[in-house]
N, C-alpha and C positions, 0 to 999 in steps of 0.2 A: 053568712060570713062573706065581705068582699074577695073577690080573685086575688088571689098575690100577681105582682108584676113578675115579670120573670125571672129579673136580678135576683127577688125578694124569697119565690122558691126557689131556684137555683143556690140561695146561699142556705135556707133551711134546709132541702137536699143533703146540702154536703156537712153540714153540724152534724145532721143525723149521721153519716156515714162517722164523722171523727165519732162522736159519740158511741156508735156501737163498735170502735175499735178496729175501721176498715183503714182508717190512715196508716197505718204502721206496715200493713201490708203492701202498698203500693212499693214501695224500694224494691220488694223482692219481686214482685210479678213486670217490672218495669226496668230493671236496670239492665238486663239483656239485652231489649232493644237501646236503649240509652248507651250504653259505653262506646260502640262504634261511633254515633253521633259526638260524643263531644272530641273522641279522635280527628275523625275531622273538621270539628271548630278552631283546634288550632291555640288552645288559649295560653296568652301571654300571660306574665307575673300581673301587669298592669291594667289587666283590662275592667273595665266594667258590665257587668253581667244584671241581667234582670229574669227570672223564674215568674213566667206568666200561669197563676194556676197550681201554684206551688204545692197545696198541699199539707203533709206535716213537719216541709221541709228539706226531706231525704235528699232530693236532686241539690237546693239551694246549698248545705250545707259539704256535702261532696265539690261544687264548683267554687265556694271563698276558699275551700284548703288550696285549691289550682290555680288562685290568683291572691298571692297575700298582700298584695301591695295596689290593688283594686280592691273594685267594692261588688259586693252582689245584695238584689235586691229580690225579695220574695214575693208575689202578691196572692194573696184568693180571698175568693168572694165569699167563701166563709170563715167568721171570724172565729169561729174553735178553733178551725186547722191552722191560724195563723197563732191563738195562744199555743197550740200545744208544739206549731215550730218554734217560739220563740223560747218556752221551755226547755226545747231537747235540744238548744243551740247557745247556752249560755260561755262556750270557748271561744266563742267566733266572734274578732270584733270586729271584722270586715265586711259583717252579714245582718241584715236588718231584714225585719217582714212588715207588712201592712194588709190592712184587708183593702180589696178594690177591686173591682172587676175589668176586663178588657177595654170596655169602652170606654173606661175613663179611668187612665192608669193615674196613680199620685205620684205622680214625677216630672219636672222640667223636663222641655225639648232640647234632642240632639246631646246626650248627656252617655248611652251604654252602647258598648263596641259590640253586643251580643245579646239577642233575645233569645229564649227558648222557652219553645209550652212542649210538654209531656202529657199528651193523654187529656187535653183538657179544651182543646176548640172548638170539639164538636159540641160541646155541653153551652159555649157561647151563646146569648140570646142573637146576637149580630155578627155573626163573625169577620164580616165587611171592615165594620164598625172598631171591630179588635184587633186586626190588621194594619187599619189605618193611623189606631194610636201608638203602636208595638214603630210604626215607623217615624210617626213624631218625636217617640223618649230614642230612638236609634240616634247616634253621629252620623256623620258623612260617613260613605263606606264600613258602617255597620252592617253585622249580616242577623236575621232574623231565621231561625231554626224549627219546626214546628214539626212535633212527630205525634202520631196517631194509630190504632190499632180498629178504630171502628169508620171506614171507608166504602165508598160503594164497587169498588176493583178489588175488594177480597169479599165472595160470596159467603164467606165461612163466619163471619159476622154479623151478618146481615140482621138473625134473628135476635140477635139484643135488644132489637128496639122493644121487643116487649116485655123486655124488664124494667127499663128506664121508667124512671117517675118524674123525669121531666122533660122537658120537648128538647130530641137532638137532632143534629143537621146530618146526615146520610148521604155526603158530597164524593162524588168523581177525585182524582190527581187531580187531572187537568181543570175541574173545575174551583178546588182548592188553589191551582197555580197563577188560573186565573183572577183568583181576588188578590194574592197577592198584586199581581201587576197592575190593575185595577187603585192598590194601592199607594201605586209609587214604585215601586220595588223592582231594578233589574238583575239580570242573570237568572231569571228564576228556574230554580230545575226542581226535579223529584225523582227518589227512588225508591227502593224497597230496605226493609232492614229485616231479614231472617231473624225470628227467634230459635238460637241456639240450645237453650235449656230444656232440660230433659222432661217427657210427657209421661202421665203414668197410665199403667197396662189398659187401666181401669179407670174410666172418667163416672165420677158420679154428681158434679155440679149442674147448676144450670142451665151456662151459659152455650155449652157442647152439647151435641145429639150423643157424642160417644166419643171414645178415644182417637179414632180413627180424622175426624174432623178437624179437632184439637190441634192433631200432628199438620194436618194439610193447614186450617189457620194459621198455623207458625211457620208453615215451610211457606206460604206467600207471603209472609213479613208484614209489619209495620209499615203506613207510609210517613216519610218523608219529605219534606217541603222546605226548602233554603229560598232565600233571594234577599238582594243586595239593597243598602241605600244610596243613590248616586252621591256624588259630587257635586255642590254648589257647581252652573255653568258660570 
């Protein structure tokens, strides 16, 4: 049997995930770090919004109620996750999903006031590549938002990569901050986003050695990654 490209398992990956019913879980293990973040994005009634990596939704359909008079756009590179957002989003008429992947977003340039990926750049086959396009669908002084829990500045992480079933990137801040600028992109900064929700006594997953880990993973937070698209000179 030939290799799949990497788009090609990355988007079988993630069917499989919708399929065994991990999509639905994402909102809850993610919107902790998430709420701070779209605090300070700031969003207007009007703005338009794009969900890089969307998922089954969850984030997409929280950000159209926060702009009813804008548009938001969903994407992932698996095409389950994108039926089964388009299923659990039939109120929303400000909100549309497509499947596409980073590097080649399906959208006009210069077109959304706000990018945001949740959880989803590291899984990029390019992420150079998806940076570069996140700044093409941007307007002038658009800002792009990128949050992640799997970084090489939280050690508490680290070990996932041996659960992954498909190839992910294991980048620095700063080397995350640098592709942004690399891309176009000023003002770039990054921080941390603490996970505030509660840890149990007892960790029995796989992701953790034990509870104790879990606790320190969250107490180094999420990173995040902002930066700006200039102004026509």
């Amino acid at each position: 049997m030939p290799e799949l490209n990497p788009n090609e398992a990355l988007r079988e990956e993630f069917n499989r995930w919708a399929e065994d019913g991990r999509a639905e879980g994402m909102e809850r293990d993610h919107l902790p770090i998430t709420l701070p973040v779209l605090e300070k994005m700031r969003l207007a009634p009007t703005d338009n919004l794009l969900d890089v990596g969307c998922g089954a939704g969850w984030l997409a359909r929280r950000l159209a109620a926060a702009v009813p008079e804008g548009r938001v756009v969903g994407i992932d590179v698996s095409d389950e996750m994108v039926r089964r957002a388009r299923r659990a989003s039939p109120d929303h008429e400000n909100l549309l999903f497509a499947a596409g992947d980073a590097a080649e977003i399906p959208w006009d340039a210069n077109f959304f006031s706000h990018a945001i990926s949740v959880e989803s750049s590291y899984y990029w086959p390019d992420p150079a590549a998806g940076l570069r396009e996140i700044f093409r669908v941007l307007r002038e002084d658009g800002a792009a938002w990128l949050l992640i829990n799997y970084y090489r500045d939280n050690p508490h992480c680290h070990q996932w990569a041996q659960h992954y079933a498909v190839p992910t990137h294991l980048l620095s801040a700063d080397d995350w901050a640098q592709l942004f600028r690399a891309s176009g992109f000023r003002d770039v900064a990054h921080e941390r986003i603490p996970d505030p929700s509660p840890s149990p006594d007892v960790y029995t997953g796989r992701w953790f050695r034990d509870a104790a880990q879990l606790r320190a993973f969250k107490s180094e937070g999420a990173l995040l990654v902002r930066g700006y698209k200039p102004a026509s000179e």
